[in-house]
C-alpha positions in Angstrom: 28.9 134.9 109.2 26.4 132.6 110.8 26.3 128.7 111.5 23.0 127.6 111.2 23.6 124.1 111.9 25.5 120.6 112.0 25.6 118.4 108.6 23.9 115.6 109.4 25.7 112.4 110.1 23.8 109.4 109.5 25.3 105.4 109.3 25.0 102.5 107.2 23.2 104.7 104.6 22.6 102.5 101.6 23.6 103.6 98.0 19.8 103.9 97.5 19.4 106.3 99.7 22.2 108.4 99.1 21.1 108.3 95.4 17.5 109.4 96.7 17.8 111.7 99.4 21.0 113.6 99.2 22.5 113.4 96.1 20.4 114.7 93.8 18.7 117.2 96.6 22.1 119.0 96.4 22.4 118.0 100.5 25.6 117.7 102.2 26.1 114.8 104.6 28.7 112.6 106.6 28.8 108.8 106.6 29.9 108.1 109.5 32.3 104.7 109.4 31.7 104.9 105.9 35.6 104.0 105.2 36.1 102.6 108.6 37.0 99.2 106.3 39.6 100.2 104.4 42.6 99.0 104.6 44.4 102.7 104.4 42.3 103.7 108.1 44.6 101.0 109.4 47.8 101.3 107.3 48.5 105.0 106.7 50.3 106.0 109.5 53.2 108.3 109.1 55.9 104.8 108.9 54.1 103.0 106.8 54.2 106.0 103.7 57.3 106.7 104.5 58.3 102.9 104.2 55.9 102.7 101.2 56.6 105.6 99.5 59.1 107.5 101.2 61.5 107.7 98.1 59.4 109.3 95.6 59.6 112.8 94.8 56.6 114.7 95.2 55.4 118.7 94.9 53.7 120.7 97.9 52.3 123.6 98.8 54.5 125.9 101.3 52.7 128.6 103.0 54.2 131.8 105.3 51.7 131.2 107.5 49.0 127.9 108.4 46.5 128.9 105.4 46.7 127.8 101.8 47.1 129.1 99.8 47.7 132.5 101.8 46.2 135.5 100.0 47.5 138.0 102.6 50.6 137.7 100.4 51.6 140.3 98.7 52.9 138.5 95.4 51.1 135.6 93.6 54.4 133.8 93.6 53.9 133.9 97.4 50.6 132.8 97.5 51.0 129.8 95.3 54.3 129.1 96.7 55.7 125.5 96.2 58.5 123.2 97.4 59.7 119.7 96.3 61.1 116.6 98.6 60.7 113.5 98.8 57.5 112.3 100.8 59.2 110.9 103.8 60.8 114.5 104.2 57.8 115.9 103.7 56.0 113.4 106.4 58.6 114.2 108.7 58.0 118.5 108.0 54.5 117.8 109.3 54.9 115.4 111.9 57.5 117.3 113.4 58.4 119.9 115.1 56.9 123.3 116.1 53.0 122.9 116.0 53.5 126.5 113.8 55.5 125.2 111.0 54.2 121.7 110.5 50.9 123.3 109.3 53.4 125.6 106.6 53.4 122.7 104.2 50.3 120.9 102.2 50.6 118.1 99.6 47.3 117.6 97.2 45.7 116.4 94.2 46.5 119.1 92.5 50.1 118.4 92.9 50.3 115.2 92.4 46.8 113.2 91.4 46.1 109.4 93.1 44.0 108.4 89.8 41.9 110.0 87.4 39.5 108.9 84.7 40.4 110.6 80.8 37.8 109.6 78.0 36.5 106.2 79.6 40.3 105.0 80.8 41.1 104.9 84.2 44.7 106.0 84.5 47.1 105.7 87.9 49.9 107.7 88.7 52.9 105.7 88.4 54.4 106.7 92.0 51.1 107.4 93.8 49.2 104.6 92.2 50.1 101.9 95.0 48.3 103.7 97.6 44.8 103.1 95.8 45.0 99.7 96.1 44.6 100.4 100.2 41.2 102.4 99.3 37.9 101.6 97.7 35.6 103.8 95.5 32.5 104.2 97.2 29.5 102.3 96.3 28.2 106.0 96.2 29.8 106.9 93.5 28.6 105.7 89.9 32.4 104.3 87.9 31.2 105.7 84.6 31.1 109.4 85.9 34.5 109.4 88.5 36.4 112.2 87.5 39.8 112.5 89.4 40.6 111.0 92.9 43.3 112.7 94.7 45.2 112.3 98.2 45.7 114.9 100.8 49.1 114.8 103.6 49.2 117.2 106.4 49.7 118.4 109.8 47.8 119.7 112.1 46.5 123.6 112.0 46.4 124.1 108.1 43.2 126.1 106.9 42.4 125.6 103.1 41.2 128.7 101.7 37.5 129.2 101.7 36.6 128.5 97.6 34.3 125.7 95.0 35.4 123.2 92.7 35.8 124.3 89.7 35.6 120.9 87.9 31.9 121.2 88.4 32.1 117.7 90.1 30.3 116.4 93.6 33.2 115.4 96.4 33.6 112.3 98.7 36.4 113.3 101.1 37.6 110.3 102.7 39.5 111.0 106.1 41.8 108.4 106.1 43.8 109.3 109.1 43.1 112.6 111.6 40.7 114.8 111.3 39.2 117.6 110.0 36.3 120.8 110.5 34.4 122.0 107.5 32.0 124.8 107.3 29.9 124.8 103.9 28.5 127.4 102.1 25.2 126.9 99.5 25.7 128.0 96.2 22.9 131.0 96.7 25.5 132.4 99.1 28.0 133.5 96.2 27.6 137.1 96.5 27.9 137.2 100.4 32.0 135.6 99.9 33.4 137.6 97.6 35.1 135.5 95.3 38.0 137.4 93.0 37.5 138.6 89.8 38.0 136.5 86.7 39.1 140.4 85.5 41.3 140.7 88.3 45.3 139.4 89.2 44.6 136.6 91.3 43.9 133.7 88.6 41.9 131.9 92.0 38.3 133.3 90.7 37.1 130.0 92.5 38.0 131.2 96.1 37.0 134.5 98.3 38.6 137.2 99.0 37.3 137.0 102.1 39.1 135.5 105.2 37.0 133.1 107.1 39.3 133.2 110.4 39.5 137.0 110.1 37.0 139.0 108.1 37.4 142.4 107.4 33.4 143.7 107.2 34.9 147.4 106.0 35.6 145.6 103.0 33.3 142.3 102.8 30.0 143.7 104.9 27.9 141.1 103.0 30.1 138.4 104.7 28.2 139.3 108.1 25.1 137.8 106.4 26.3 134.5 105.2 25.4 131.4 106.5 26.8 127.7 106.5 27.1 124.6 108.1 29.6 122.7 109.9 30.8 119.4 109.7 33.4 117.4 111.1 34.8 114.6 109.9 37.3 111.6 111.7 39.3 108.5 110.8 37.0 106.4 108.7 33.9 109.3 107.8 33.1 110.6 104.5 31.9 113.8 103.5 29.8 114.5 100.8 30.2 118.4 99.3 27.7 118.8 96.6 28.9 120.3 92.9 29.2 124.1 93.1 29.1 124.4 97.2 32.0 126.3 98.3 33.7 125.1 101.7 36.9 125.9 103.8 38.8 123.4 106.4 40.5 123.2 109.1 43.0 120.0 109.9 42.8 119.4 113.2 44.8 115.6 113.2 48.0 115.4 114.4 48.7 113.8 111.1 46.0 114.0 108.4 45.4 112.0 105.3 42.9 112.5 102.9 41.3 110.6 99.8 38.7 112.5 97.7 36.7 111.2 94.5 35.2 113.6 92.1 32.4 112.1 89.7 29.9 114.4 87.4 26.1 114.9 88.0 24.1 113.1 86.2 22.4 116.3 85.8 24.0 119.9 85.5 23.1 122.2 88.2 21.3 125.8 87.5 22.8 128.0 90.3 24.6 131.0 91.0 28.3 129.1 91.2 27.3 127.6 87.7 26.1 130.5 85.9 29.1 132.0 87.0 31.7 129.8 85.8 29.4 129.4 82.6 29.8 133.0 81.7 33.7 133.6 82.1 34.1 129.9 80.4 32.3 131.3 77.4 34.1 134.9 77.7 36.9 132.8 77.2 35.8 130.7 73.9 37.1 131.8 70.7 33.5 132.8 69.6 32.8 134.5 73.2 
C-alpha cells in the first residue's frame, strides 16, 4: 500500500465552495476549525459526560485486541463482541488504566444513534439526545438530505477496521475532543482491499479482509498496489469522506470524541463500491 499524499486542509471554506469544489468532485478534505465553536470542543471532557450522562445505559463494542471489530477472531461472536455499562464506566474503561486495554472498548452510532432523520422527521434519542444541543449541523450539509448523526467515545490506540459506508451517504466526522489519523481509499481501489464476500460467513461485506497494520501479501498481493491518502484530524476539524470511499482510523487522543452526520447525494454515484452494493442489494430482492 502506498500514500500518495495529505488531504488537503483548507480554513474558513464557505458552503459555496464546498458545494462547488469538493462535494460533488467526490474530493476528501479537512476544515480545519471548522467546529472549533461548538460548544461540545469546550464541554466534552471525560467529567462533564460523566456528570451529564453518566447514568445511562449504553452498548459498546469490546475487542481482544485495539482493532474493531477484530477479524483475526476466530468466531463472529468474537468479532462483533459487545458489552453494556453505563457511560461513566465506560469513560472511566478508556480513560483509565493500561494504555492496552483502554483501546479494548469502542462506543458508536451504531450502538447507540445521537439523531437520525426517518421520512422527513427528525427524531433524537431519548438518553443521547441532550448532547446534540452542544453541536451544530454543518452549514455543509443540506437539512433535507441528513441521514443519521451518531457520536463516537474512545481511548487512545483503537484502529477501526479498514471498510465503506454502506448507507450510501457522504460523512462529516466532527472531532470533538482528541484526535484521530485516517488513510482513505477511492472507490476505483475496491479490488486492491479485498472486501468479504456477500457469499461468505462474515455478514461485514463492507470491510476488507485485509489488515491495514499488518498485511499478509501471500494472501492480499493486490493490497501492495493500493494507494490512499492520509489525513489527520484534531479538536475542532472536520473531515469530509465522500459516499462510497472506504477509510480506516486510528485514535490517537488520550480521550476521543466524535460526532459524524450522514446526508445523501444529491446525485447517486456510478463506481465500483456502488455497483457493488447495487448487485447483492438486488440478489437480495424478492424478484432478484
Amino acid at each position: 500500500m502506498q500514500v500518495k499524499g495529505d488531504v488537503e486542509r483548507v480554513s474558513g471554506l464557505e458552503p459555496r465552495d464546498f458545494v462547488e469544489k469538493f462535494e460533488p468532485l467526490d474530493q476528501p478534505v479537512v476544515i480545519a476549525d471548522g467546529a472549533a465553536d461548538w460548544l461540545a470542543v469546550a464541554r466534552w471532557s471525560p467529567a462533564y459526560l460523566k456528570e451529564r450522562l453518566g447514568g445511562i445505559t449504553v452498548r459498546h463494542k469490546v475487542s481482544s485486541t485495539h482493532q474493531h471489530p477484530n477479524f483475526h477472531e476466530p468466531t463472529l461472536a468474537g468479532m462483533f463482541a459487545r458489552g453494556t455499562s453505563t457511560l461513566a464506566e465506560l469513560i472511566d474503561a478508556v480513560t483509565t488504566g493500561p494504555r492496552e486495554a483502554r483501546s479494548r472498548r469502542l462506543f458508536t452510532g451504531d450502538e447507540q444513534w445521537l439523531l437520525r432523520r426517518r421520512d422527513g422527521e427528525t427524531l433524537l434519542d431519548p438518553e443521547l439526545g441532550p448532547l446534540y444541543r452542544d453541536v451544530e449541523l454543518p452549514s455543509y450539509i443540506p437539512r433535507d438530505r441528513l441521514y443519521t448523526v451518531w457520536a463516537w467515545f474512545s481511548g487512545p490506540g483503537v484502529r477501526t477496521w479498514l471498510h465503506y459506508d454502506n448507507n450510501g451517504c457522504h460523512n462529516l466526522n466532527a472531532q470533538i475532543t482528541g484526535a484521530k489519523e485516517a488513510l482513505l481509499f477511492a472507490p476505483d481501489e475496491l479490488e486492491r482491499l479485498y472486501p468479504f464476500s456477500p457469499d461468505g460467513p462474515n455478514p461485514a461485506h463492507n470491510c476488507a479482509a485485509v489488515d491495514v497494520e499488518a498485511p499478509d501479501f501471500s494472501r492480499y498481493p493486490a493490497f501492495r498496489d493500493a494507494t490512499a491518502v492520509r489525513a489527520r484530524i484534531e479538536a475542532g476539524d472536520l473531515l469530509f469522506i465522500p459516499a462510497w470511499w472506504s477509510h480506516t482510523f486510528r485514535h490517537e487522543g488520550d480521550f476521543n470524541s466524535n460526532v459524524n452526520f450522514w446526508w445523501k447525494p444529491a446525485l447517486e454515484r456510478d463506481n465500483a463500491v456502488s455497483r457493488r452494493e447495487a448487485t447483492m442489494a438486488a440478489a437480495k430482492s424478492p424478484s432478484g
